[in-house]
C-alpha positions as CSV (number, residue, x, y, z in Angstrom):
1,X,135.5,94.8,202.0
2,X,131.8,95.8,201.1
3,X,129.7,97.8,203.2
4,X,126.4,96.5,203.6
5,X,123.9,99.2,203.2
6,X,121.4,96.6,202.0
7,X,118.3,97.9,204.0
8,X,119.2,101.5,202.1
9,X,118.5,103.3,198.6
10,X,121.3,105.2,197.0
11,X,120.7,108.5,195.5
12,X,123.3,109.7,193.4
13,X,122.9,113.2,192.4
14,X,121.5,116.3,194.6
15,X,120.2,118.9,191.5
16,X,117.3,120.1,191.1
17,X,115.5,116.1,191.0
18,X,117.5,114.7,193.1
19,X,116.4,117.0,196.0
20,X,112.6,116.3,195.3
21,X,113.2,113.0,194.8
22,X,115.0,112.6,198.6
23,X,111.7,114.4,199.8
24,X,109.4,111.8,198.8
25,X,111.8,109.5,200.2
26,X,112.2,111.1,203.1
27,X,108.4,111.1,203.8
28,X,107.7,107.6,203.1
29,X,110.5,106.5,205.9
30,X,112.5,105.0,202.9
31,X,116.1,105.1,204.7
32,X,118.5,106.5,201.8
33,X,121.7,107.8,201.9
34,X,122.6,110.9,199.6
35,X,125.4,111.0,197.5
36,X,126.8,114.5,195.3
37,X,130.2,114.6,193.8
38,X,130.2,118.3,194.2
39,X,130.7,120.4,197.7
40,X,127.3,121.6,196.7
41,X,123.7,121.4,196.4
42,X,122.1,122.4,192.6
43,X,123.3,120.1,189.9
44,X,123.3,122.4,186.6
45,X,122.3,125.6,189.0
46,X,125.1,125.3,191.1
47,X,128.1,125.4,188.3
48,X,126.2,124.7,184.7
49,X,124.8,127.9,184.1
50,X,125.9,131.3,182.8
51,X,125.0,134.5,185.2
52,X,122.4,136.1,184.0
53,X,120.6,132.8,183.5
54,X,116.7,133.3,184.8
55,X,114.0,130.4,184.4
56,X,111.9,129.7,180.9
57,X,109.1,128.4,183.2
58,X,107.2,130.4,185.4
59,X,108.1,129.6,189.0
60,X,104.4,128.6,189.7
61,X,105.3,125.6,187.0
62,X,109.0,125.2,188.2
63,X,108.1,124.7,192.4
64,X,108.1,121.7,194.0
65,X,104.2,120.6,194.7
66,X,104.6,121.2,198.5
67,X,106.5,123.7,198.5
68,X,105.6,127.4,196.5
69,X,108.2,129.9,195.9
70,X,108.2,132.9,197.6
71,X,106.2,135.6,196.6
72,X,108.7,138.2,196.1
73,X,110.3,136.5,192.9
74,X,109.2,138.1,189.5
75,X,107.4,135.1,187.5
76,X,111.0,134.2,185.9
77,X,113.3,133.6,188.8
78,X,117.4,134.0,188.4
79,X,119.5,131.2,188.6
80,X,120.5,132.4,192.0
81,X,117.2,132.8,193.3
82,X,116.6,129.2,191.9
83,X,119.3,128.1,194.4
84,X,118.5,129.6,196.9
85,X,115.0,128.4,196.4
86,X,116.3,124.7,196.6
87,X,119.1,125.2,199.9
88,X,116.0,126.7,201.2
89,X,113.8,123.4,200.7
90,X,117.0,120.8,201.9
91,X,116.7,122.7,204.8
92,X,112.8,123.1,204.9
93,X,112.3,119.3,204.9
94,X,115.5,118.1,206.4
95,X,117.2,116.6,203.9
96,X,121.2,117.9,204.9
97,X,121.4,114.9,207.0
98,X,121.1,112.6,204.7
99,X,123.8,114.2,202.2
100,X,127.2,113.4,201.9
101,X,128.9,115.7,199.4
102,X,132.9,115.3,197.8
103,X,131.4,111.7,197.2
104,X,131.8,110.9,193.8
105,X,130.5,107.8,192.4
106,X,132.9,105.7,190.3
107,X,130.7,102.3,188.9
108,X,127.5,100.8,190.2
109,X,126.9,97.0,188.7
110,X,124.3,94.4,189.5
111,X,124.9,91.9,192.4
112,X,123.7,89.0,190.5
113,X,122.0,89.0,187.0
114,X,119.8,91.7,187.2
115,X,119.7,93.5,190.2
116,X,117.3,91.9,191.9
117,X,120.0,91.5,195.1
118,X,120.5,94.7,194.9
119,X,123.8,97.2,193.8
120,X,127.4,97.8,194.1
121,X,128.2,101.4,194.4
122,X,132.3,102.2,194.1
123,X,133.3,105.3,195.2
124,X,136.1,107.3,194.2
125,X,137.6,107.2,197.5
126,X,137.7,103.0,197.4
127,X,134.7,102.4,199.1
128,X,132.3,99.8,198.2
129,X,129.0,99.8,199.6
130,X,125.9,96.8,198.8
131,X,122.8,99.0,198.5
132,X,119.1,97.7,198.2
133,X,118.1,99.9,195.1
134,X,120.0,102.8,193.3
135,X,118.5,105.7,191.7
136,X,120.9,107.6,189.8
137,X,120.2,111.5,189.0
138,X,123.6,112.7,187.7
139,X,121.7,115.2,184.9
140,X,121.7,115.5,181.0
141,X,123.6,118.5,181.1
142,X,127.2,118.1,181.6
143,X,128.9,115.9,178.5
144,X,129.3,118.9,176.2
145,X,128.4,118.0,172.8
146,X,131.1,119.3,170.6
147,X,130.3,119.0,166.8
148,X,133.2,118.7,164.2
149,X,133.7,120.7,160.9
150,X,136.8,120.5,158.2
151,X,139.4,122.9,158.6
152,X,141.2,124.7,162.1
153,X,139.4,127.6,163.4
154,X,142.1,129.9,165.2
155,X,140.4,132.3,167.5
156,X,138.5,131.0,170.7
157,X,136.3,128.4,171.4
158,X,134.1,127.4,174.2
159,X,131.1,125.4,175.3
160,X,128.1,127.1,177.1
161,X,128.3,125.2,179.8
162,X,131.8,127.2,180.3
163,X,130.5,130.6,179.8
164,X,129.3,133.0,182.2
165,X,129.2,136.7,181.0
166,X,130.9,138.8,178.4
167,X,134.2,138.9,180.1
168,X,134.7,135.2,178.6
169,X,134.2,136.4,175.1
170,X,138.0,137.2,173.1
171,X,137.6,140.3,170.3
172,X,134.4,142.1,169.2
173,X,133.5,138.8,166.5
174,X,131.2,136.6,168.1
175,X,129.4,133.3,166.4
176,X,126.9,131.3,168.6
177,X,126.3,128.4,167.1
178,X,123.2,126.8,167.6
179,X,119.0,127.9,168.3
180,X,118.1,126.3,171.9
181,X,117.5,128.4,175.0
182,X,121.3,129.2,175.9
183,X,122.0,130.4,171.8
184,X,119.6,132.4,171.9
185,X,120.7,134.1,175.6
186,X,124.1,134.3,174.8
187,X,123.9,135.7,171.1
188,X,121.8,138.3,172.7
189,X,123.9,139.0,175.7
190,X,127.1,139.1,173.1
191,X,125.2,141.6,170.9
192,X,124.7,143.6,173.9
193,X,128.5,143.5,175.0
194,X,130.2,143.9,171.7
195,X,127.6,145.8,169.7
196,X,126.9,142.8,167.5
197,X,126.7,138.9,167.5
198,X,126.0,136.6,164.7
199,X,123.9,133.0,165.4
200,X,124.3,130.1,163.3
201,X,121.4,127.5,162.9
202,X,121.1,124.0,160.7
203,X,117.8,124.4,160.6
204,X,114.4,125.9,161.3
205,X,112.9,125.9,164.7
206,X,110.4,127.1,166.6
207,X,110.7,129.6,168.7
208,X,107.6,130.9,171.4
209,X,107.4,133.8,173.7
210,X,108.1,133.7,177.2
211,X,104.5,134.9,177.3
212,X,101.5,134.0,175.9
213,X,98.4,137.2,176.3
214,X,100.5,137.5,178.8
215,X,100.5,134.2,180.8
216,X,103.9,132.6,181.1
217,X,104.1,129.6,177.9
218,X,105.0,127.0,180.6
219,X,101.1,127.3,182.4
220,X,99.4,126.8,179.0
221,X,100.9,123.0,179.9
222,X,99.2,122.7,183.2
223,X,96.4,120.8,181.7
224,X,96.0,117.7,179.5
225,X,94.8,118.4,175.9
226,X,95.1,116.7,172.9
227,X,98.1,117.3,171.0
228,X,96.8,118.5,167.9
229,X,94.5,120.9,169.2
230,X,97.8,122.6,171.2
231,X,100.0,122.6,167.7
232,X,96.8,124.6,166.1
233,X,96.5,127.0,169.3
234,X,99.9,127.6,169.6
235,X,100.6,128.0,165.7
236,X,97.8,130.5,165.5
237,X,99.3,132.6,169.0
238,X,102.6,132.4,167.1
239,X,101.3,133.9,163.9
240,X,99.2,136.3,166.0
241,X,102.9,137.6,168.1
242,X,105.4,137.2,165.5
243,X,104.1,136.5,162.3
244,X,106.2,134.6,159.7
245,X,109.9,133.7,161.1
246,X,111.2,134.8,158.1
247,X,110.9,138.0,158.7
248,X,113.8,137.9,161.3
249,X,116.0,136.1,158.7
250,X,114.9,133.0,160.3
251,X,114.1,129.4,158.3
252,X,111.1,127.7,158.8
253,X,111.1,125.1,161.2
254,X,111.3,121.7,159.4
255,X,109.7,119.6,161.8
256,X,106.1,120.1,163.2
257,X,105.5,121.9,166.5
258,X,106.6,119.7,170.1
259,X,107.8,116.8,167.8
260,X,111.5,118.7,169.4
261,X,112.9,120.7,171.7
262,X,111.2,124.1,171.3
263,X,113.0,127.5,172.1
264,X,111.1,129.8,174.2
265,X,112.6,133.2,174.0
266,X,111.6,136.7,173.3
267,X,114.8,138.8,173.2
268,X,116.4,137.0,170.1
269,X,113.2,138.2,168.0
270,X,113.9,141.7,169.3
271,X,117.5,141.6,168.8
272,X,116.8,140.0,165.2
273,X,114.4,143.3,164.5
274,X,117.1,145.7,165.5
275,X,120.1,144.3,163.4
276,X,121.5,143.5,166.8
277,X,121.9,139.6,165.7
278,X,122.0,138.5,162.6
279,X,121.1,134.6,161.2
280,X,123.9,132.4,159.9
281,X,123.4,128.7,158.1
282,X,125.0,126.0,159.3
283,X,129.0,126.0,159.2
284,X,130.6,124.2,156.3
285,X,134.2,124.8,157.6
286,X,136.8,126.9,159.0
287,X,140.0,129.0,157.4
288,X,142.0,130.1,160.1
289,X,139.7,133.3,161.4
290,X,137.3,132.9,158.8
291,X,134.0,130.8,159.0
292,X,132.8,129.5,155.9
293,X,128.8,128.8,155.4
294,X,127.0,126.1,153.6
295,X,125.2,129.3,151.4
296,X,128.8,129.9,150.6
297,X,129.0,133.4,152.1
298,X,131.9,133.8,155.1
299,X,132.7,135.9,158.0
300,X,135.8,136.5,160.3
301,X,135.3,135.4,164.0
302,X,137.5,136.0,167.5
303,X,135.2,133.5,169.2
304,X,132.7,131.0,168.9
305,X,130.4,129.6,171.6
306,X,129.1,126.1,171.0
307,X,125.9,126.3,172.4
308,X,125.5,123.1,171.0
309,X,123.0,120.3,173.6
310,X,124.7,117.9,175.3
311,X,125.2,113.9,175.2
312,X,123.0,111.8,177.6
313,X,126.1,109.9,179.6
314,X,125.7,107.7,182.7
315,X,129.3,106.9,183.6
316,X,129.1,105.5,186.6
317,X,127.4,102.4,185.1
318,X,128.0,100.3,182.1
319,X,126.3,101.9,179.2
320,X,126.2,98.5,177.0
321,X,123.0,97.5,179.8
322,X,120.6,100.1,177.8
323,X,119.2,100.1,174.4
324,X,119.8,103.3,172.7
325,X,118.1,105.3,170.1
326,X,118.5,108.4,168.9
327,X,121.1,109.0,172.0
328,X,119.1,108.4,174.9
329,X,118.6,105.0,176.5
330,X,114.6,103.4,176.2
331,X,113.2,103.8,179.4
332,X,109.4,102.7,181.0
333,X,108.6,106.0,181.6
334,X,111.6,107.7,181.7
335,X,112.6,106.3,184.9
336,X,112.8,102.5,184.9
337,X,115.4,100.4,182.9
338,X,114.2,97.5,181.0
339,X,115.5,94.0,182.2
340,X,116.9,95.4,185.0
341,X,115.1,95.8,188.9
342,X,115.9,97.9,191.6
343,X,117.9,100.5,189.2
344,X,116.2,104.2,188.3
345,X,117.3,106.4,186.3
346,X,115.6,109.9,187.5
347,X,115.3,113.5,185.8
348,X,115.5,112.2,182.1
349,X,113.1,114.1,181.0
350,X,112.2,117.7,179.4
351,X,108.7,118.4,179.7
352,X,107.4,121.5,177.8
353,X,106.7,123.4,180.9
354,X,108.2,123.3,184.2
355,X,108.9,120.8,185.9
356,X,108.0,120.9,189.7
357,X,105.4,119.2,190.0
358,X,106.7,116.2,187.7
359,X,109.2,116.2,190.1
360,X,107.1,116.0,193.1
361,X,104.4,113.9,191.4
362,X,107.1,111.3,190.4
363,X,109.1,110.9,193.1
364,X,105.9,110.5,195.2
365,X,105.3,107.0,192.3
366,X,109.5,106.2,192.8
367,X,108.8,106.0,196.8
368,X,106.3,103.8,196.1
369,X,107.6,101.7,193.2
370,X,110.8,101.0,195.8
371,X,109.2,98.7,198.0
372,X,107.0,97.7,195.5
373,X,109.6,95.8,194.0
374,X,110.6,93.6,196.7
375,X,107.0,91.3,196.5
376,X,107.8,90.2,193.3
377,X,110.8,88.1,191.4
378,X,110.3,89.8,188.0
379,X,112.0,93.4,187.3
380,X,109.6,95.6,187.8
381,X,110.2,97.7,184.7
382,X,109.0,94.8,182.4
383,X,106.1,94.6,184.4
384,X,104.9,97.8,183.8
385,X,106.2,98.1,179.9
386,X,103.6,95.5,178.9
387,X,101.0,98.4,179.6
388,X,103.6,101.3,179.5
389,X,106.0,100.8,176.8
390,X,109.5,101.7,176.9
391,X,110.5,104.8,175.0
392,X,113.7,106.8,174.4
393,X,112.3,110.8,173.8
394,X,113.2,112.5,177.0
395,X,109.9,114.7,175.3
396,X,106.3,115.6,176.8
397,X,103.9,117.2,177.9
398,X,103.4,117.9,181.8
399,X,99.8,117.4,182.2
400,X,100.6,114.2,179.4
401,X,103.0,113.1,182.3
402,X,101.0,113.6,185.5
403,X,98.4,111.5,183.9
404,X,100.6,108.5,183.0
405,X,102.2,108.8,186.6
406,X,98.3,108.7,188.3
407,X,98.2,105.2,186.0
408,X,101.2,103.9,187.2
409,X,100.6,104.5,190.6
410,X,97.3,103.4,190.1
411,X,98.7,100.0,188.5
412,X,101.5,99.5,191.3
413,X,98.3,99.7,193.8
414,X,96.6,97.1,192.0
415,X,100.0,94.5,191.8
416,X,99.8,95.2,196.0
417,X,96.5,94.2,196.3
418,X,97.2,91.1,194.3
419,X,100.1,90.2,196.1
420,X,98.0,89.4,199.3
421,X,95.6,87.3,197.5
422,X,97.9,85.0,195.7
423,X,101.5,83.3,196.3
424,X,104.6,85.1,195.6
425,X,105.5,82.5,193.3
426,X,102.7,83.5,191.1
427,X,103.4,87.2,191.2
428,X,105.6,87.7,188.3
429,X,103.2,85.5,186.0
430,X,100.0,87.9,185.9
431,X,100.5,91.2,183.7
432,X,100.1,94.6,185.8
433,X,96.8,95.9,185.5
434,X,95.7,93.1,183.1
């Protein structure tokens, strides 16, 4: 027996997007229902995150638009002050009532070709319900990305997505492998526990302060600029606050600046200077206890901590739908799915500031886009990609996003207008914004 929950959206997920996301759909009398597998609001802040986790971004770039954080919080709030921060806004705007938590979500497939009759959504429990749309916010941060290397390593292993403090840490010989944000905390933390840590890195990257001349990294984002002009600024701020990275036994990055993921981190430097963590190359394989490096130098370890990324994973839904490049699907703007309507896939994305007002910005465009696919009889994701192409980099800018989110709200407008003024059989045949 199926449900029918056809005049409803499904929103799978209640993390950090997911929450702003139910706001916007909340306030534009969008009926939804709210599904989270866990007995808990938070996504990665609820049970992804080690304890002494605070924010990279300031919390003036990591609020929700409506919503400020209080004024008591330091300008990098803890992970539980992050929580706390979000229970606070379910309850602010109402959005318990709407949540149904130990609901896990096992598939979600089309109801005819393409969705355009809407979605399936399976549930653990049995239950099959027939929604109207589904946007799925599940995260990127949960399929631990595990990388292999010849030989058996002996002592312990772990992910750090499973570690919390110190405590989780076996002998006084700690490897972190790996240079993002959680490396860098953890190596530091480790040194701090057991007097040293070592960190192993491929390859160069680039690492920024927490502060820029004292205003957090994340703000410098808050308004559009070209590209180039931010890799010279910020390459001449870095040389101004830490010089060259060799001089903390670091590579040079091999890619230029925001092509990846940058790590923005001031402890590691300072732990670096003080022979509290020292650099390793990239693992070549294991002997038992012993780590062997691609320099061909070697080193006994009790544990290693993979603080390795994470694969982008969507398993409620059949993964063969997407085009995939470099290990995350092409999206039209990192929300719709090519070839397919009435399907979203929200939060893939890691802007190079904070994301709150991305969050509130797009979900504002999502409540929109909704309805806005029932007048016409084409997916409205290829729609859009003949002015917004589809993409796969989960990268950006904020202000770079803010701006192409005015245009597609601006373009979405302009297909409403259109619709009045011409049949619906015609709809699907003129180009958004053409």
């Amino acid at each position: 027996m199926i449900d029918d929950h056809r005049g409803r959206v499904c929103v799978i997920g209640a993390g950090y997007a997911g929450i702003g996301l139910a706001r916007a759909l909340r306030g534009a009398g969008i009926p939804y229902d709210h599904l989270e597998a866990t007995d808990r609001i938070g996504g990665n802040w609820s049970h992804g995150v080690y304890d002494s986790t605070h924010l990279i971004s300031s919390k003036k770039s990591t609020q929700y638009a409506d919503f400020p954080m209080p004024e008591h919080y330091p300008t990098f709030p803890s992970a539980a002050q992050m929580l706390e921060y979000l229970q606070s806004y379910v309850d602010r705007s109402g959005l318990a009532e709407n949540l149904e938590f130990d609901t896990e979500v096992r598939s979600v497939r089309p109801v005819d070709a393409n969705g355009t009759a809407g979605w399936l959504v399976e549930l653990a429990s049995g239950e099959v319900r027939h929604y109207r749309a589904v946007v799925v916010a599940n995260g990127h941060y949960w399929e631990r990305n595990l990388p292999w290397y010849p030989g058996e390593f002996t002592g312990t292993q772990l992910h750090s997505k499973d570690y919390k403090n110190p405590a989780d840490l076996s002998g006084r010989r700690v490897l972190v492998v790996g240079a993002g944000n959680s490396a860098s905390d953890i190596a530091v933390e480790a040194s701090a526990a057991v007097g040293t840590a070592d960190v192993s890195m491929r390859r160069g990257y680039w690492f920024i302060p927490k502060t820029l001349f004292g205003v957090p990294s994340s703000e410098w984002d808050r308004i559009w600029w070209p590209i180039p002009l931010q890799r010279t600024v910020f390459k001449q701020a870095l040389r101004l606050s830490y010089g060259d990275y060799r001089r903390y036994g670091l590579q040079r990055p091999d890619h230029r600046l925001f092509t990846r993921d940058v790590t923005v981190n001031t402890s590691l430097m300072y732990a670096l200077q003080h022979g509290k963590v020292s650099v390793r190359p990239e693992i070549e394989r294991f002997d038992g206890a012993r780590v062997r490096f691609t320099d061909g130098t070697s080193a006994e370890y009790d544990t290693i901590v993979w603080a390795t990324g994470f694969h982008t994973r969507f398993p409620m839904l059949d993964e063969s739908m997407f085009v995939w490049e470099n290990g995350d699907p092409l999206l039209v703007e990192h929300v719709l799915v090519p070839r397919y309507a009435n399907l979203y896939l929200w939060g893939l994305v890691a802007p190079r500031s904070g994301a709150g007002r991305i969050i509130s910005f797009g979900a504002d465009f999502l409540a929109e886009a909704i309805p806005a696919q029932d007048g016409v009889t084409e997916p409205l994701s290829d729609m859009l990609a003949r002015r917004f192409p589809a993409r796969s980099s989960m990268l950006a800018g904020s202000a770079e996003i803010l701006c192409r989110i005015r245009l597609l709200r601006s373009a979405l407008r302009l297909q409403r207008a259109r619709a009045v003024l011409r049949p619906r059989n015609n709809l699907s045949k003129e180009p958004i914004g053409s």
